[in-house]
DODREN-370300 format. One record per atom (N, C-alpha, C): residue number from 1; chain; atom name; x, y, z. Coordinates in Angstrom, 2 decimals. Layout:
! DODREN-370300
resi / chain / name / xx / yy / zz
NUM / A / CA / X / Y / Z $
...
! end
This chain:
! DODREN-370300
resi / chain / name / xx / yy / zz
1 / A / N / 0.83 / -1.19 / 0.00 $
1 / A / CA / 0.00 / 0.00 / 0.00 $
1 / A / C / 0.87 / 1.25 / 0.00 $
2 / A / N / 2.35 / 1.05 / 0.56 $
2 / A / CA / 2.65 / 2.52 / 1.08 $
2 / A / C / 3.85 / 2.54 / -0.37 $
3 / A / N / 3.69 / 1.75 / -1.97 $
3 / A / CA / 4.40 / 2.00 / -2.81 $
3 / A / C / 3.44 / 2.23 / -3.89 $
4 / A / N / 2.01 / 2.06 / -3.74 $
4 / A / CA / 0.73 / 2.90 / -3.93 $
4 / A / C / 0.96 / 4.45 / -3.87 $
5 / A / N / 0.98 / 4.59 / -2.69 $
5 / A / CA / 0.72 / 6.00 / -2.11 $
5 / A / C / 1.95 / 6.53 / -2.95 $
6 / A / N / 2.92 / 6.47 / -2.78 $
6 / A / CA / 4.37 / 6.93 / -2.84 $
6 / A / C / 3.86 / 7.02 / -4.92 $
7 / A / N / 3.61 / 6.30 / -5.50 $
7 / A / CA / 3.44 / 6.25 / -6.53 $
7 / A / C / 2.35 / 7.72 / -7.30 $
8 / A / N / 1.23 / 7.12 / -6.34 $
8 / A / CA / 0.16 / 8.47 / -6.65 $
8 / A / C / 0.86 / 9.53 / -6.32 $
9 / A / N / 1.07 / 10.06 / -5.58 $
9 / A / CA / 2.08 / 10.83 / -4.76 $
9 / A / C / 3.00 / 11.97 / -5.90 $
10 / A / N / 3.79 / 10.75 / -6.58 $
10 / A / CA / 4.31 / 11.42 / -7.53 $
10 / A / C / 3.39 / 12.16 / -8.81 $
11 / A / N / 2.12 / 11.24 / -8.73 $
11 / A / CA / 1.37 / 11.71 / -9.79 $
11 / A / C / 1.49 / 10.68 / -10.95 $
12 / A / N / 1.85 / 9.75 / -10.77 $
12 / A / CA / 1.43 / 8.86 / -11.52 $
12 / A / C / -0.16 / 8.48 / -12.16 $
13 / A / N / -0.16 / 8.63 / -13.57 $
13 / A / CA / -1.93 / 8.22 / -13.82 $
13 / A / C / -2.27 / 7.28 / -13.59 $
14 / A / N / -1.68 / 5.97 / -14.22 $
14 / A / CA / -2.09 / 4.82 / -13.94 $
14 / A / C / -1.00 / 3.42 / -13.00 $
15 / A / N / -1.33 / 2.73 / -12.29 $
15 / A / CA / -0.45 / 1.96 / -11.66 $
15 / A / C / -1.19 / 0.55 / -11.62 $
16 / A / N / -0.48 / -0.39 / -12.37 $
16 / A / CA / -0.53 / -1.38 / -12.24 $
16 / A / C / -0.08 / -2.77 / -11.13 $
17 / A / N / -1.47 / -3.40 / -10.83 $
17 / A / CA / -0.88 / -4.29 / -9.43 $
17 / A / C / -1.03 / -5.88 / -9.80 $
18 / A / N / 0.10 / -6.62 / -9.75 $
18 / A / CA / -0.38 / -8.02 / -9.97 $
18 / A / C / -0.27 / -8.79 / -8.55 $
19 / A / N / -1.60 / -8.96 / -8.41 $
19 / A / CA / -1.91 / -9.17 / -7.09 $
19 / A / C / -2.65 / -10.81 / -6.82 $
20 / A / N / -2.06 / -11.86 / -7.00 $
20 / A / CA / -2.44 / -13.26 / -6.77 $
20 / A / C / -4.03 / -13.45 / -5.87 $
21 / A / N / -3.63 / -12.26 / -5.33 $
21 / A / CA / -4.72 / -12.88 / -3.57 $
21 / A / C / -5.94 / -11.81 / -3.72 $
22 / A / N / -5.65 / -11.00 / -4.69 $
22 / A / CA / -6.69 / -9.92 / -4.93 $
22 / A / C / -7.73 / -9.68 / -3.84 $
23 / A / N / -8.72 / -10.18 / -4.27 $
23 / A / CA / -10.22 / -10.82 / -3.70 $
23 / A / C / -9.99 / -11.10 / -2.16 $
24 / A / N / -9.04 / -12.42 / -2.00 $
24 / A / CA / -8.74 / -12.92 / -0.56 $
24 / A / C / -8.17 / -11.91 / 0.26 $
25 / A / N / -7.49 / -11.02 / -0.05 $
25 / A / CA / -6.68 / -10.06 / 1.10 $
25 / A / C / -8.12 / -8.43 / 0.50 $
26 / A / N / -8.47 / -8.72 / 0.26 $
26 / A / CA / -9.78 / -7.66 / -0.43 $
26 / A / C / -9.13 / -5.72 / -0.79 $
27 / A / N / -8.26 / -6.66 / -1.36 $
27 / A / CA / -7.34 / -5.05 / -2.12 $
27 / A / C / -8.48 / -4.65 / -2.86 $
28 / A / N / -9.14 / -5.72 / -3.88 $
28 / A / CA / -10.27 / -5.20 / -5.06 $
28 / A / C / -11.02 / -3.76 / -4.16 $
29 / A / N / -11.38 / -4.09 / -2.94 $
29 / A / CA / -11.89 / -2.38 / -2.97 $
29 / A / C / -11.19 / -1.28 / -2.91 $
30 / A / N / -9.90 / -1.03 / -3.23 $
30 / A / CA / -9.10 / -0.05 / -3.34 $
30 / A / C / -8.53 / -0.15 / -4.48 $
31 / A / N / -8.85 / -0.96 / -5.90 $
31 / A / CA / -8.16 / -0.79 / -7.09 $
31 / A / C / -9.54 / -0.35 / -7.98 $
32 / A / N / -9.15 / 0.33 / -9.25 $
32 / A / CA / -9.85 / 0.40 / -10.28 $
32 / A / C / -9.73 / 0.54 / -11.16 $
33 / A / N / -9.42 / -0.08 / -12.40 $
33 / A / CA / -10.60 / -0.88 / -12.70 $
33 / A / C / -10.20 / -2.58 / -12.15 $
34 / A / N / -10.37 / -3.31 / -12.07 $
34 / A / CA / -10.28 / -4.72 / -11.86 $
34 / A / C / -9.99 / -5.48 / -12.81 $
35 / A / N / -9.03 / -5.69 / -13.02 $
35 / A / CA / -8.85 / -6.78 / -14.25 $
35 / A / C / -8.46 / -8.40 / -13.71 $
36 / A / N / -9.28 / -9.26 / -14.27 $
36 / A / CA / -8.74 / -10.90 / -14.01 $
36 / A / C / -8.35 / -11.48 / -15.07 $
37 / A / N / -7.59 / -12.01 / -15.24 $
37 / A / CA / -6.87 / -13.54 / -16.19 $
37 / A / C / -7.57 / -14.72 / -16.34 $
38 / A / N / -8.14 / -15.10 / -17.15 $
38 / A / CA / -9.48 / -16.06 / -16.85 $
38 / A / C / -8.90 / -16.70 / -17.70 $
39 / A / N / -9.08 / -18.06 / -17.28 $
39 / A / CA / -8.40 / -19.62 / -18.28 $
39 / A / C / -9.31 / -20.73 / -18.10 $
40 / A / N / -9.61 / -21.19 / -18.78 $
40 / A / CA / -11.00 / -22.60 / -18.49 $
40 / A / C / -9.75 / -23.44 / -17.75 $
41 / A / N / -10.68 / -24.07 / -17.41 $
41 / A / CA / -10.47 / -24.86 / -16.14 $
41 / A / C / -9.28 / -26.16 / -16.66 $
42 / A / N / -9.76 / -26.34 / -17.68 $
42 / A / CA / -8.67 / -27.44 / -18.73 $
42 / A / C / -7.67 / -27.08 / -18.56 $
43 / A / N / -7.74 / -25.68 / -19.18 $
43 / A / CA / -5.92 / -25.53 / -19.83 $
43 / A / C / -5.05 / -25.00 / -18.67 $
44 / A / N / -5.89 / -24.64 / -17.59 $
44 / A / CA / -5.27 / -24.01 / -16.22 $
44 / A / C / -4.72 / -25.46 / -15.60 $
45 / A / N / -5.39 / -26.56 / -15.74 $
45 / A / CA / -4.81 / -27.25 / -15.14 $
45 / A / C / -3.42 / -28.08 / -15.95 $
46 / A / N / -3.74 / -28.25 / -17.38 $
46 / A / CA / -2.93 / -28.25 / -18.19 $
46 / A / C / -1.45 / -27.37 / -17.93 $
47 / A / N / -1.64 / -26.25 / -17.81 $
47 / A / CA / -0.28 / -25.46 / -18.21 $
47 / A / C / 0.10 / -25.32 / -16.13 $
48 / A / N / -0.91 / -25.58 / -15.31 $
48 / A / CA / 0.22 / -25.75 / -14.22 $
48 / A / C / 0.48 / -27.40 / -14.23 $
49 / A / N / 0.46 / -28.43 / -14.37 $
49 / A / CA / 0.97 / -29.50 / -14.13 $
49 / A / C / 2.34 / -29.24 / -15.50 $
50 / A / N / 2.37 / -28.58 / -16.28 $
50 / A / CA / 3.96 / -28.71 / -17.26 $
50 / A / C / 4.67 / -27.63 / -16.58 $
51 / A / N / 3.81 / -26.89 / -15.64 $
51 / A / CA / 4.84 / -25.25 / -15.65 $
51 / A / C / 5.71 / -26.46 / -13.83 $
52 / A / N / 4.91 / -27.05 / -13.18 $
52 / A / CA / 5.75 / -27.37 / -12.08 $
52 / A / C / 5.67 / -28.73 / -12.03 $
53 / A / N / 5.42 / -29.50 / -13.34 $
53 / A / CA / 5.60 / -30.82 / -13.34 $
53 / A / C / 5.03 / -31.48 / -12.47 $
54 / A / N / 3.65 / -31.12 / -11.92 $
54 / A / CA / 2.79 / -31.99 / -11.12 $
54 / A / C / 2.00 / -33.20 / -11.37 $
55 / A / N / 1.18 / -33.90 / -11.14 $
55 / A / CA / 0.31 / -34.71 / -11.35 $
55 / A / C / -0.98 / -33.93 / -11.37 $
56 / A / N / -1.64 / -34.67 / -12.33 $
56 / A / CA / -3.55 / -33.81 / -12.42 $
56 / A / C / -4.02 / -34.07 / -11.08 $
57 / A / N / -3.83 / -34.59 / -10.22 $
57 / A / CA / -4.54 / -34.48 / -8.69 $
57 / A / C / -3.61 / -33.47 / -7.90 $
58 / A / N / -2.52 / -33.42 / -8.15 $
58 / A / CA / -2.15 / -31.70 / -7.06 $
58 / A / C / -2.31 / -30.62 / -7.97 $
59 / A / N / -2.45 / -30.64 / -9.16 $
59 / A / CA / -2.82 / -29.45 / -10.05 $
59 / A / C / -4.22 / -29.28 / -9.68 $
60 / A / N / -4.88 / -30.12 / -9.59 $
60 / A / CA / -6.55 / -30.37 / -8.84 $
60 / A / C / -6.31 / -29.38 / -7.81 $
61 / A / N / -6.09 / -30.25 / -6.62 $
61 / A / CA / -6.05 / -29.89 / -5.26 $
61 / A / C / -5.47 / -27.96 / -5.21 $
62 / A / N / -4.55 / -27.74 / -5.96 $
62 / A / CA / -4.39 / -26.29 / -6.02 $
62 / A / C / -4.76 / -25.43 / -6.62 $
63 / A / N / -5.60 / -26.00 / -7.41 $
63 / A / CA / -6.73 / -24.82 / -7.87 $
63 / A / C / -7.90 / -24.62 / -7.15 $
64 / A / N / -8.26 / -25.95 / -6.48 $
64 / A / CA / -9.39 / -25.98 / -5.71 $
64 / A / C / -9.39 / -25.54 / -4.32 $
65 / A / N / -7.95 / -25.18 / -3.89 $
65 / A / CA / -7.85 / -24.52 / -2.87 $
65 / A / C / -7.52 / -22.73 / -2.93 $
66 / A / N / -7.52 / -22.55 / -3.73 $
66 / A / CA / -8.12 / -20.84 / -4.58 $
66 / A / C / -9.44 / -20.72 / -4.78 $
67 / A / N / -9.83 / -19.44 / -4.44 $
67 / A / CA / -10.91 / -18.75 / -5.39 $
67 / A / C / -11.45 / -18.96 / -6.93 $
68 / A / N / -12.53 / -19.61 / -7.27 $
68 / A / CA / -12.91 / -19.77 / -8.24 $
68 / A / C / -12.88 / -18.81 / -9.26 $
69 / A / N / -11.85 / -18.81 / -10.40 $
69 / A / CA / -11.70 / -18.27 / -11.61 $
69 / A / C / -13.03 / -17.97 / -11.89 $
70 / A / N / -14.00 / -18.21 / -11.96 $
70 / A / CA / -15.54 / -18.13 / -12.80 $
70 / A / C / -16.35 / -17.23 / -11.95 $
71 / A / N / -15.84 / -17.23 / -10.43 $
71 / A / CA / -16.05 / -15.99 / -9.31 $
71 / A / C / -15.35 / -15.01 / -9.60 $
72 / A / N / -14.47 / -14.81 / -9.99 $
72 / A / CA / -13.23 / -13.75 / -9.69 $
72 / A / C / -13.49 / -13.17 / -11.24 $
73 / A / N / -13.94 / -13.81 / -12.20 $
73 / A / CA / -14.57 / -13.53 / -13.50 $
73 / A / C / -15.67 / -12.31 / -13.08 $
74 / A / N / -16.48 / -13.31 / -12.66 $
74 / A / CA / -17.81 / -12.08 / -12.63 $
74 / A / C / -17.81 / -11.21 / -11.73 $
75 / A / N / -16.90 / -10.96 / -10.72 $
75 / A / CA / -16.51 / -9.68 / -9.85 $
75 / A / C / -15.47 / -8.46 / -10.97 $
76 / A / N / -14.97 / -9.26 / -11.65 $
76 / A / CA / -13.81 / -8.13 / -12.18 $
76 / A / C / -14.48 / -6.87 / -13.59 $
77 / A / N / -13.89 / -6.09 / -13.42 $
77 / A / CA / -14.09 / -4.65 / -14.21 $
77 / A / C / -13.86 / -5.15 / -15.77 $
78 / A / N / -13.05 / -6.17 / -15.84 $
78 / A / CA / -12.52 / -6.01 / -17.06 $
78 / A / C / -11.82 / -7.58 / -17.00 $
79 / A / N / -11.94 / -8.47 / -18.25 $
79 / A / CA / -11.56 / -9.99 / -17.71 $
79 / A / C / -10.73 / -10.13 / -19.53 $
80 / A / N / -9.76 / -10.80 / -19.13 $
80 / A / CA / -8.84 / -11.04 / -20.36 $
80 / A / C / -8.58 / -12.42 / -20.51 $
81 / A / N / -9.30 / -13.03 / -21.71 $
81 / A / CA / -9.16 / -14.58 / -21.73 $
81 / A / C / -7.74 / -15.25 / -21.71 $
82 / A / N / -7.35 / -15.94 / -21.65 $
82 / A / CA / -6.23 / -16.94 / -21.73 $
82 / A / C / -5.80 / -18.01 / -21.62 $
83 / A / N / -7.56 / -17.78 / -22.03 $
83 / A / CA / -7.36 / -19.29 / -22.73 $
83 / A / C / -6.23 / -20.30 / -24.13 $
84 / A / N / -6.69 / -18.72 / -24.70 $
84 / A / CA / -6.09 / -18.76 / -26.59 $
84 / A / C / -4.03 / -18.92 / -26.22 $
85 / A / N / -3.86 / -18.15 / -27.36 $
85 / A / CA / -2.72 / -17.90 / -27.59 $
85 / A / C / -1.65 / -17.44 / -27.03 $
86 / A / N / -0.40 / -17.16 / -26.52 $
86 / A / CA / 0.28 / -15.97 / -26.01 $
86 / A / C / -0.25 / -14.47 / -27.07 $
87 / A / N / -0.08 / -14.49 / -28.08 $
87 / A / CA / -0.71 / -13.64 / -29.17 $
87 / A / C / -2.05 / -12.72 / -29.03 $
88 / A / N / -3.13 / -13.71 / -28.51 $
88 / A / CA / -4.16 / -13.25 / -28.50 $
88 / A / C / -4.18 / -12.71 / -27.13 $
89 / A / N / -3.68 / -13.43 / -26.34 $
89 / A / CA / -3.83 / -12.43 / -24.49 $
89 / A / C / -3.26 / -11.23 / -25.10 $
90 / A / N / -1.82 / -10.99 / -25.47 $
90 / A / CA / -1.39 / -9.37 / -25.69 $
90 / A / C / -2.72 / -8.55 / -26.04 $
91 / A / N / -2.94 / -9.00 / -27.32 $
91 / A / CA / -3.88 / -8.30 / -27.61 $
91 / A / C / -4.94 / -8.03 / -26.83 $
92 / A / N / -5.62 / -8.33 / -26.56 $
92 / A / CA / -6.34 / -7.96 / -25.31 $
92 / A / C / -5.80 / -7.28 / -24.34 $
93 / A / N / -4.81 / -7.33 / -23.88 $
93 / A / CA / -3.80 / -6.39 / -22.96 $
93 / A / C / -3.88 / -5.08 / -23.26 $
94 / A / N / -3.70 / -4.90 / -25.10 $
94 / A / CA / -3.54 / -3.96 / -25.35 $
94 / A / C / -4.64 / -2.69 / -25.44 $
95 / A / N / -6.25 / -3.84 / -26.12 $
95 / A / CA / -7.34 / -3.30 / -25.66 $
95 / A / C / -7.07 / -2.88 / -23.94 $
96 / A / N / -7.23 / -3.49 / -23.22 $
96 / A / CA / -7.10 / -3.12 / -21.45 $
96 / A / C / -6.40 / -1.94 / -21.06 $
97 / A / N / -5.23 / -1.67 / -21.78 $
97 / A / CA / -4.71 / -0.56 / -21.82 $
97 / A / C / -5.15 / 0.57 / -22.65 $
98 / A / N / -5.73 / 0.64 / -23.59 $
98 / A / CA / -6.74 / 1.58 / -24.48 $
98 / A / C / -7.63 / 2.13 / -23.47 $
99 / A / N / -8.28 / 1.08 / -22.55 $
99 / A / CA / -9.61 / 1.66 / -21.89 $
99 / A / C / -9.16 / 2.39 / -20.80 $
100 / A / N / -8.00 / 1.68 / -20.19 $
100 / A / CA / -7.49 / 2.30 / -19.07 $
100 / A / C / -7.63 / 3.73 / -19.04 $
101 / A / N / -6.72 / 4.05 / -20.02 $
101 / A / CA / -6.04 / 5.56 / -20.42 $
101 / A / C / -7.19 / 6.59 / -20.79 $
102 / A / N / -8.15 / 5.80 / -21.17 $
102 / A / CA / -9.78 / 6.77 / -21.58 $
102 / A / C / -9.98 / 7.51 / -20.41 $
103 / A / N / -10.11 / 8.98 / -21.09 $
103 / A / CA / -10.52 / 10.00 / -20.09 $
103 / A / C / -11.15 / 9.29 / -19.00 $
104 / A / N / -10.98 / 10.24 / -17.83 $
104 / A / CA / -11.57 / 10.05 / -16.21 $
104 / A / C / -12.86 / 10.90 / -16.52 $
105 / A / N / -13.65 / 9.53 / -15.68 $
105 / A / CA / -15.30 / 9.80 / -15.38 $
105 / A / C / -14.81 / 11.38 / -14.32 $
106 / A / N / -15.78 / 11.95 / -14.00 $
106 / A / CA / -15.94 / 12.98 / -12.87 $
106 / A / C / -15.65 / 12.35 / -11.83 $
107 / A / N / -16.22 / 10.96 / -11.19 $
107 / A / CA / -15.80 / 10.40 / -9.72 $
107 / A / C / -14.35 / 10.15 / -9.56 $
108 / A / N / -14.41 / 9.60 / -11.02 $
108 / A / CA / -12.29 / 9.07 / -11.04 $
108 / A / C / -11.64 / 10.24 / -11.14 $
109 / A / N / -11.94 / 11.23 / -12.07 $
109 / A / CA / -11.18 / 12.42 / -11.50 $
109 / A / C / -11.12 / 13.52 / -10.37 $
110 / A / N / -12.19 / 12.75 / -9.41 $
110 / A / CA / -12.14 / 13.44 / -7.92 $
110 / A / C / -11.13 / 12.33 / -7.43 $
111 / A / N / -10.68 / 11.20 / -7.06 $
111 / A / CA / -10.45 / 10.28 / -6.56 $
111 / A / C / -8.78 / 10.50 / -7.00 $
112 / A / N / -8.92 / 11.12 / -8.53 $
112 / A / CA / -7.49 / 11.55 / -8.72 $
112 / A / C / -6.60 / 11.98 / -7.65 $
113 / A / N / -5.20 / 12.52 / -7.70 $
113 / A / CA / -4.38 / 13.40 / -7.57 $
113 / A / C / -4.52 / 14.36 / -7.63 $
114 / A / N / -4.91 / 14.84 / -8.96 $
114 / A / CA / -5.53 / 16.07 / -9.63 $
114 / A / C / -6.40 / 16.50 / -8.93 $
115 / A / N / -6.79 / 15.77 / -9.03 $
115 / A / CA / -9.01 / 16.12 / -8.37 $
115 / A / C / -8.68 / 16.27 / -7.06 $
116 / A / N / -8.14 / 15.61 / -6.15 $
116 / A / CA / -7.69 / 15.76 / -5.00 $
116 / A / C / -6.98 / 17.52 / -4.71 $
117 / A / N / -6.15 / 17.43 / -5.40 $
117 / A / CA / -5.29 / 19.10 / -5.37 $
117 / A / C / -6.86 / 20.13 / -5.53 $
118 / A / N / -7.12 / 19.85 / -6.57 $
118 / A / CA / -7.98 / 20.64 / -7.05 $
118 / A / C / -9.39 / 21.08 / -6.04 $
119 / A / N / -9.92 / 19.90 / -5.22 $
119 / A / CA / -10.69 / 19.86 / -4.13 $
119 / A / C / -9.56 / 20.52 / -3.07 $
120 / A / N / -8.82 / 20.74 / -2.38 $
120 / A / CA / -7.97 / 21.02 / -1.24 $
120 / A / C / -7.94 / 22.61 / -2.11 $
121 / A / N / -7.71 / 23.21 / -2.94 $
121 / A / CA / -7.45 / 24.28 / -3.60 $
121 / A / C / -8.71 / 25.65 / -3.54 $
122 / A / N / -10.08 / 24.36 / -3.52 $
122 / A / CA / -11.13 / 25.36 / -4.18 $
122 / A / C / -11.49 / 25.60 / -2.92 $
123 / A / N / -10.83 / 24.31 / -1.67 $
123 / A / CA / -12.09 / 24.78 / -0.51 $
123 / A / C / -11.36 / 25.50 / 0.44 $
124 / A / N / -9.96 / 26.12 / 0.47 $
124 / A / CA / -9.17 / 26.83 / 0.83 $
124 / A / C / -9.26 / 28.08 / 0.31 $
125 / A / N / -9.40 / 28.48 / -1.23 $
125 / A / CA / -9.77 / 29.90 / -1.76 $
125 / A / C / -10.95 / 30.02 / -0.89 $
126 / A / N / -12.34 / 28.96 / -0.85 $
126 / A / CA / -13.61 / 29.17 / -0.62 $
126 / A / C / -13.51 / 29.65 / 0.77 $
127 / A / N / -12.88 / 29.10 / 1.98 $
127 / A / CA / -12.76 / 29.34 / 3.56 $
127 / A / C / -11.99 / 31.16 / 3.67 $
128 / A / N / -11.08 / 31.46 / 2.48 $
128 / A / CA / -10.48 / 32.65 / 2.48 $
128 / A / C / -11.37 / 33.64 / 1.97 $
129 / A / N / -12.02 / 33.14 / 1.32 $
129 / A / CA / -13.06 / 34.09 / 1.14 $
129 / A / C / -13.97 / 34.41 / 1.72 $
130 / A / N / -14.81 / 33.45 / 2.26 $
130 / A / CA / -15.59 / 33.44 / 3.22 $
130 / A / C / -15.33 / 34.13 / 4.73 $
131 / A / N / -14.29 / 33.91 / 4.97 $
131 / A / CA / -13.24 / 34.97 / 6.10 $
131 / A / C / -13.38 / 36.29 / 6.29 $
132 / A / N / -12.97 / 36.18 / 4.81 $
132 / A / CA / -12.28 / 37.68 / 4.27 $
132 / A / C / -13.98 / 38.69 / 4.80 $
133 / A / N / -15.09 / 37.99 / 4.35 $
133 / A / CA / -16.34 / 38.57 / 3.47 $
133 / A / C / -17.12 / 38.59 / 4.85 $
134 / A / N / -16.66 / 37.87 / 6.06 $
134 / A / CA / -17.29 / 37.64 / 7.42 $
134 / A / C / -16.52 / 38.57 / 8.49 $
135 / A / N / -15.27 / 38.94 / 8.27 $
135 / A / CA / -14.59 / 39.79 / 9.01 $
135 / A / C / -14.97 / 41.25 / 8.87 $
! end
């Protein structure tokens, strides 16, 4: 959290978090937009039994002791298949990053940096004035 802060801080627009436990440690209510990695259930178990050379029953057992992909699907802002290709995830990445960068709603640009300065700015002229106009 405190390389978050340090990040906004500088004014950074966007910051990216790859966060395993998302959901379980419940960061999701402090990120936005939400993006998940969604893989059918096949090829997830497929590509972890070659990535750590397991057997299909502990590739089992460790998915099933996670949060359901198909949960973590329908909670997220924004879901990028991967199932397909290395090829086709980029692409989609790259859409994800298109939307990212799309102008800030009014709430996201209060929630900003910006918006933040800009709120601390108006209600400090507003209290000086109000002072000024009451004295």
């Amino acid at each position: 959290m405190w390389e978050m802060a340090k990040l906004w801080m500088k004014g950074y627009k966007v910051i990216i978090l790859d966060i395993p436990l998302l959901f379980e440690t419940k960061i999701d209510r402090w990120t936005n937009p939400v993006t998940v990695v969604w893989v059918n259930p096949e090829t997830q178990i497929q590509r972890l039994m070659s990535r750590d050379g397991c057997s299909e029953e502990q590739a089992q057992n460790r998915v099933n002791a996670q949060l359901a992909l198909d949960w973590k699907r329908s909670e997220a802002d924004i879901v990028i298949n991967n199932s397909g290709s290395l090829d086709d995830t980029r692409l989609q990445f790259q859409d994800v990053l298109r939307k990212v960068f799309e102008p800030l709603t009014w709430k996201e640009r209060l929630r900003s940096r910006d918006g933040l300065i800009s709120v601390v700015v108006c209600t400090a002229v507003g209290v000086l004035l109000a002072r000024k106009n009451l004295l």
